[in-house]
N, CA, C and O atoms as CSV, one atom per row, in Angstrom:
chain,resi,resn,atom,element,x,y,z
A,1,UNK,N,N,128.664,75.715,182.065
A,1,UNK,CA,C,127.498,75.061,181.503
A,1,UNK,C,C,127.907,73.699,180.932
A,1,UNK,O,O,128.938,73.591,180.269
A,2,UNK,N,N,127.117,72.679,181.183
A,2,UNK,CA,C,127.164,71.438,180.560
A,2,UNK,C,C,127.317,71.457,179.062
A,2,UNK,O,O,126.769,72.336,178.397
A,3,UNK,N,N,128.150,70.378,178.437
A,3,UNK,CA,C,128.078,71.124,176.770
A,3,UNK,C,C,127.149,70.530,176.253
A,3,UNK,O,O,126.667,71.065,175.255
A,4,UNK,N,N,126.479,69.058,176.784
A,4,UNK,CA,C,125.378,68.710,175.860
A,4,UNK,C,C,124.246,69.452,176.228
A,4,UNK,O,O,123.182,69.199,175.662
A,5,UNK,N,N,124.311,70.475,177.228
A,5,UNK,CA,C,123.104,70.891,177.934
A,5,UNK,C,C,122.152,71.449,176.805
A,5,UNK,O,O,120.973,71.754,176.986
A,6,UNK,N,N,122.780,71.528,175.716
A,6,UNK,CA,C,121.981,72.356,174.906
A,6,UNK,C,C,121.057,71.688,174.413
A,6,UNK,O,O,120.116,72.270,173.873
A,7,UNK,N,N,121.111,70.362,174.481
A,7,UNK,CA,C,120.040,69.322,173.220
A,7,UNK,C,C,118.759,69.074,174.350
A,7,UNK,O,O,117.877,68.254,174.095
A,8,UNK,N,N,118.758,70.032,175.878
A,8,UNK,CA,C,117.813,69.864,176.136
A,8,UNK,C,C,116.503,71.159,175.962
A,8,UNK,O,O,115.300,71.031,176.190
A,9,UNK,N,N,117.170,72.249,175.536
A,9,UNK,CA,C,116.466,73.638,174.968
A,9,UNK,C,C,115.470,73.195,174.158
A,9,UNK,O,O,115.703,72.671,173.069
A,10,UNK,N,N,114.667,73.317,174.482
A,10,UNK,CA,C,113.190,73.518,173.188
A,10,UNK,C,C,113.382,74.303,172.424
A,10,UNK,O,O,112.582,74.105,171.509
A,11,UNK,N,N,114.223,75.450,172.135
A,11,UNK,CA,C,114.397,76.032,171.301
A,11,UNK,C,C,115.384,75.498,170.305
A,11,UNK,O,O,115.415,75.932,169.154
A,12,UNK,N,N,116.392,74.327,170.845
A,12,UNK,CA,C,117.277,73.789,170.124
A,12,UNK,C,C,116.643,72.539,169.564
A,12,UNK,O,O,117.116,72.169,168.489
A,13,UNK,N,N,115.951,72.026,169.928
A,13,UNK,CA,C,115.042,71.222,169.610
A,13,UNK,C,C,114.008,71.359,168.568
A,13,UNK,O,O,113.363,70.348,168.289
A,14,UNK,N,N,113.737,72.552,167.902
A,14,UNK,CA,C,112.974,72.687,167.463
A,14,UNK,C,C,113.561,73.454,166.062
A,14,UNK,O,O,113.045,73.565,164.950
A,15,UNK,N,N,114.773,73.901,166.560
A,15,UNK,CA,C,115.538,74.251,165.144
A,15,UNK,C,C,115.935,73.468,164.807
A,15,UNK,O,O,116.090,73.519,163.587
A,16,UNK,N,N,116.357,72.328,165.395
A,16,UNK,CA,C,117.342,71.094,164.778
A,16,UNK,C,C,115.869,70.441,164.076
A,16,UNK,O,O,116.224,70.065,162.960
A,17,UNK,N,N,114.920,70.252,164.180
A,17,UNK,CA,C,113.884,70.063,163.518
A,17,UNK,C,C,113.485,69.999,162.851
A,17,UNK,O,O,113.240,69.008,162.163
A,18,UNK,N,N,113.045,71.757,162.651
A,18,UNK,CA,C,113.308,72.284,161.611
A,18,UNK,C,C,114.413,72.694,160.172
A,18,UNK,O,O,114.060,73.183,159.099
A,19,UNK,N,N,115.674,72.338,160.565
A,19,UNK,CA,C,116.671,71.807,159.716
A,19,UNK,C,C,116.644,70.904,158.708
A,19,UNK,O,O,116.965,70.991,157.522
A,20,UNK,N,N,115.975,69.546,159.725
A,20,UNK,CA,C,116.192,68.243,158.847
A,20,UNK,C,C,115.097,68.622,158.127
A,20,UNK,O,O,115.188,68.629,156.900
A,21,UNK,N,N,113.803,69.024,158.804
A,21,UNK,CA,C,112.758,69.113,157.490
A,21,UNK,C,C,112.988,69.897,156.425
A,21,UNK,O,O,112.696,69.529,155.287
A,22,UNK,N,N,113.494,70.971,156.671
A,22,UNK,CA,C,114.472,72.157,154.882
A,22,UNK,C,C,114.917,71.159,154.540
A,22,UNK,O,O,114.290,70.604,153.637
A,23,UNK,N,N,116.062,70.515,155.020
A,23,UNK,CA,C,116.985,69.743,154.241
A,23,UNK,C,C,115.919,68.410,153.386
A,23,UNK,O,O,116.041,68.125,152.195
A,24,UNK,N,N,115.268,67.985,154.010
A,24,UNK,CA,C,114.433,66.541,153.063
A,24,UNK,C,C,113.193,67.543,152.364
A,24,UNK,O,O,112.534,67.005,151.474
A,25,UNK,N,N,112.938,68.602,152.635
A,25,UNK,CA,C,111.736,69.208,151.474
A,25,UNK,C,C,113.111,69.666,150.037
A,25,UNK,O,O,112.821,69.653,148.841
A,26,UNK,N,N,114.432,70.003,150.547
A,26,UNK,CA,C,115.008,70.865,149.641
A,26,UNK,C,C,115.750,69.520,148.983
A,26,UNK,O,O,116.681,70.015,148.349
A,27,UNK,N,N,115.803,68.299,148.837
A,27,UNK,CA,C,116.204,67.166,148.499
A,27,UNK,C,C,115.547,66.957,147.194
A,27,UNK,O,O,116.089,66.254,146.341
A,28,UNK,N,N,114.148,67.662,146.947
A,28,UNK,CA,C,113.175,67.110,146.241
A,28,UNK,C,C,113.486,68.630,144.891
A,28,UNK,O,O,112.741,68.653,143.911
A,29,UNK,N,N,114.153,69.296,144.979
A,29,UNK,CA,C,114.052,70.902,144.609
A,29,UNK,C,C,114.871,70.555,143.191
A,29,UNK,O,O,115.227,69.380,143.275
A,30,UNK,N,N,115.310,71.151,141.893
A,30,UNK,CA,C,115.495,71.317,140.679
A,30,UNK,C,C,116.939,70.888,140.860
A,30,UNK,O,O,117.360,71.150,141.987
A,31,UNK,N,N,117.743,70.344,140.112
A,31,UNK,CA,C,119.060,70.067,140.344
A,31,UNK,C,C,120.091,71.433,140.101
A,31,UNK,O,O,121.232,71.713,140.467
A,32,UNK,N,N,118.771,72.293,139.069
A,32,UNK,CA,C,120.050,73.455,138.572
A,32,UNK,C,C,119.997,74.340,139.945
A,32,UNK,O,O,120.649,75.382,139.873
A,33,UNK,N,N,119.515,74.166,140.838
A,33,UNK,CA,C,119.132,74.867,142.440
A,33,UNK,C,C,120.077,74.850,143.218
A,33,UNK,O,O,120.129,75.728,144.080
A,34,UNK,N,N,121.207,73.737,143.132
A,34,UNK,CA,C,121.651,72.860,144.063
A,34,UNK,C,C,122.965,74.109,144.586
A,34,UNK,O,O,123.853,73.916,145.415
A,35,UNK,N,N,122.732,75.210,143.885
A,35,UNK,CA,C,123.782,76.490,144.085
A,35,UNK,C,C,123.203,77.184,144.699
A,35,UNK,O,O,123.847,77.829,145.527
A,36,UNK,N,N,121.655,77.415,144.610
A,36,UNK,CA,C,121.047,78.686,144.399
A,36,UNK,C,C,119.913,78.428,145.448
A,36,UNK,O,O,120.319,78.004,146.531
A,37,UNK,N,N,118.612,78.602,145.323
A,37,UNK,CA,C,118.101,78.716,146.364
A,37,UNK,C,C,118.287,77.467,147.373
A,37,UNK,O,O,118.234,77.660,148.587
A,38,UNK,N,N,118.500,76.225,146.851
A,38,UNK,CA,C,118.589,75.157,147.924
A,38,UNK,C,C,119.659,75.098,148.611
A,38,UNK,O,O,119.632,74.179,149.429
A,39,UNK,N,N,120.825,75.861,148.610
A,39,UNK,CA,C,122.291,76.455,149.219
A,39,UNK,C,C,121.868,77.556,150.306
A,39,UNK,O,O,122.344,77.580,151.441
A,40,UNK,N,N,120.994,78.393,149.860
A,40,UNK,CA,C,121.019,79.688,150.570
A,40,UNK,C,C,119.303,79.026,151.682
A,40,UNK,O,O,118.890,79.520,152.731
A,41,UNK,N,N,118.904,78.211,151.155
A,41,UNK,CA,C,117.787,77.865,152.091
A,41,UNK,C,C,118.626,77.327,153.527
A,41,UNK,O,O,118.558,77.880,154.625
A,42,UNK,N,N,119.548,75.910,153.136
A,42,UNK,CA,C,119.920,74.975,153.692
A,42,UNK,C,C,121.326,75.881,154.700
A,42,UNK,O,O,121.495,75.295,155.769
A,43,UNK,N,N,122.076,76.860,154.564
A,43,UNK,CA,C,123.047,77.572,155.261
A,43,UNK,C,C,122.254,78.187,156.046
A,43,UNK,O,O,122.519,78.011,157.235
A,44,UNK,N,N,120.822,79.260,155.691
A,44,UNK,CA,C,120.392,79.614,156.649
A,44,UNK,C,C,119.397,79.099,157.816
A,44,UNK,O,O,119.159,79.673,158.878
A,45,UNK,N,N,119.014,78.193,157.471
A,45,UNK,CA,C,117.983,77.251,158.795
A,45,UNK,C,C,119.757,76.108,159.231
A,45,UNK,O,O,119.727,75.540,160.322
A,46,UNK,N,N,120.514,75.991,158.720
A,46,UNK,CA,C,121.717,75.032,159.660
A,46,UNK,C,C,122.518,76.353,160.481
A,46,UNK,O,O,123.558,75.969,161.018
A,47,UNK,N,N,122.345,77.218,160.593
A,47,UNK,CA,C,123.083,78.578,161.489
A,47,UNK,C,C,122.001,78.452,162.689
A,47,UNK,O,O,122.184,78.798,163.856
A,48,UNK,N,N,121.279,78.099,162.348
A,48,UNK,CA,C,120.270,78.496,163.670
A,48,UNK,C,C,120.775,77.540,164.831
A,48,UNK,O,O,121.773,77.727,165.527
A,49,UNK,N,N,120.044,76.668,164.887
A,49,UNK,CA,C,121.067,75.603,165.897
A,49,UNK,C,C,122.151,75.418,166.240
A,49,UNK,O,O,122.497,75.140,167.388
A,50,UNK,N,N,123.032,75.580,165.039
A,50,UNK,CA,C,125.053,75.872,165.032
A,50,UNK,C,C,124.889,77.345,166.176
A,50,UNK,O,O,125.426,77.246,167.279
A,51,UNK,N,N,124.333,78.307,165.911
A,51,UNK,CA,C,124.534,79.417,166.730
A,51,UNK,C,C,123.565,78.917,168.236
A,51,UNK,O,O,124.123,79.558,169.127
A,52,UNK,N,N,122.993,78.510,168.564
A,52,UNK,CA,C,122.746,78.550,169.779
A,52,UNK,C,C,123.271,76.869,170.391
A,52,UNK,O,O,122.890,76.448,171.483
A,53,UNK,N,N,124.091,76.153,169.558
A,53,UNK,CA,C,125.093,75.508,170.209
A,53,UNK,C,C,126.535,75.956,170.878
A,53,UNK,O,O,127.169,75.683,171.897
A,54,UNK,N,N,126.722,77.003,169.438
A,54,UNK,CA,C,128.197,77.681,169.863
A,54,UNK,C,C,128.069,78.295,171.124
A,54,UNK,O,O,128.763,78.013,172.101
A,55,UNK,N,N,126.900,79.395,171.082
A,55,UNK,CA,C,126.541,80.254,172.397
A,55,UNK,C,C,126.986,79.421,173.802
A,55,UNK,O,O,127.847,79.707,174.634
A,56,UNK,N,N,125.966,78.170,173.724
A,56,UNK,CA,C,125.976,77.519,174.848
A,56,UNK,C,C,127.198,76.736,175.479
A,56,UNK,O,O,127.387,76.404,176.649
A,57,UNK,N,N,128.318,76.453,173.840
A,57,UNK,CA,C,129.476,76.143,174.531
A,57,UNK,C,C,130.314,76.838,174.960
A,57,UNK,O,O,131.339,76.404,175.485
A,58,UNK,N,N,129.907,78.623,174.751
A,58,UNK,CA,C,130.677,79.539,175.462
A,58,UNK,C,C,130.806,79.607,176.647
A,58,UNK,O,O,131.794,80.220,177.052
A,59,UNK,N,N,129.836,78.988,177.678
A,59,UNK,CA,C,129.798,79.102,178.816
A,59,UNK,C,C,129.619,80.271,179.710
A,59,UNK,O,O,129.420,79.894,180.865
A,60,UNK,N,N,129.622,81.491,179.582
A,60,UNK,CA,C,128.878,82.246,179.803
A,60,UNK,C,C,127.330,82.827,179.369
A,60,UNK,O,O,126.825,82.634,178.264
A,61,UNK,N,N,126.765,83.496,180.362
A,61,UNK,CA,C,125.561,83.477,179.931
A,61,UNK,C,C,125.653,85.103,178.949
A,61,UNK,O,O,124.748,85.248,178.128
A,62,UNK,N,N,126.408,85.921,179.024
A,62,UNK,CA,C,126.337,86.872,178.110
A,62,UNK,C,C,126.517,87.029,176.761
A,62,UNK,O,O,126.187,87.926,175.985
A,63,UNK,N,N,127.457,85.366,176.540
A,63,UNK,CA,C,127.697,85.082,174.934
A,63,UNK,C,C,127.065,84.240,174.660
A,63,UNK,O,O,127.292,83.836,173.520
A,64,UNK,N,N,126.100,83.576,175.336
A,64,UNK,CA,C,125.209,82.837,175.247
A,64,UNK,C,C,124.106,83.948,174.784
A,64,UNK,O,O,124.102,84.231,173.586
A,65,UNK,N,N,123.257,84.540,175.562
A,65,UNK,CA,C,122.310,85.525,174.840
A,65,UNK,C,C,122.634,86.022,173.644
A,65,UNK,O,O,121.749,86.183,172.804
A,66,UNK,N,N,124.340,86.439,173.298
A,66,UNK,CA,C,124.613,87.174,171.961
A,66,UNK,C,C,124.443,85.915,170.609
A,66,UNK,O,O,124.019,86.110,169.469
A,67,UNK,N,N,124.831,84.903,171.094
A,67,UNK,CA,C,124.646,84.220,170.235
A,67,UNK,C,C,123.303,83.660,169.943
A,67,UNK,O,O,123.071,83.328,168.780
A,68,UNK,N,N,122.370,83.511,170.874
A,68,UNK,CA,C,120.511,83.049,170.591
A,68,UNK,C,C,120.471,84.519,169.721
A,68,UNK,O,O,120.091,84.412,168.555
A,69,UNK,N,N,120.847,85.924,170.218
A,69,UNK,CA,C,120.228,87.053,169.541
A,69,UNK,C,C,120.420,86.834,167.835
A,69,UNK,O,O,119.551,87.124,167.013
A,70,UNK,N,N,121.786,86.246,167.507
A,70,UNK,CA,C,121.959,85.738,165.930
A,70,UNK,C,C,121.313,85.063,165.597
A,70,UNK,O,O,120.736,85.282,164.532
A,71,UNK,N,N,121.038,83.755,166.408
A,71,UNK,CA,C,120.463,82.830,165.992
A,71,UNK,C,C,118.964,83.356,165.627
A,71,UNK,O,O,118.357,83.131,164.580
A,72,UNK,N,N,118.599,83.977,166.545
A,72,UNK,CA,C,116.871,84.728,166.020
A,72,UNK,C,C,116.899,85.754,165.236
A,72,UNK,O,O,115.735,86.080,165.006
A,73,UNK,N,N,117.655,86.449,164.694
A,73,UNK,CA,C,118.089,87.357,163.628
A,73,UNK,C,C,118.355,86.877,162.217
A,73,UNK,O,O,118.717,87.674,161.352
């Protein structure tokens, strides 16, 4: 598999998206946060895309599915 092939997925497209928007709504969030929910917001919407990049640089399509299955989990 191509490795940039992934930035053409609509599904990768749409998590990476969705990323930057957590990240600039969670910009605006309490400073005493910056541990707490705006940490645990911002790790879990940046796994989504990280996991169906990794998948896709596995190059197979069976660790490719295991890894979208995390990523949607």
């Amino acid at each position: 598999m191509n490795k940039a092939g992934y930035k053409k997925l609509i599904v990768w497209k749409e998590a990476d998206l969705l990323a930057k928007l957590v990240y600039k709504a969670t910009r605006n969030f309490p400073k005493e946060e910056s541990y707490g929910i705006t940490s645990q917001l911002r790790r879990a919407i940046i796994s989504v895309p990280l996991n169906i990049v990794e998948g896709y640089a596995r190059g197979g399509q069976k660790e490719f599915k295991r890894f979208l299955s995390i990523a949607k989990n």
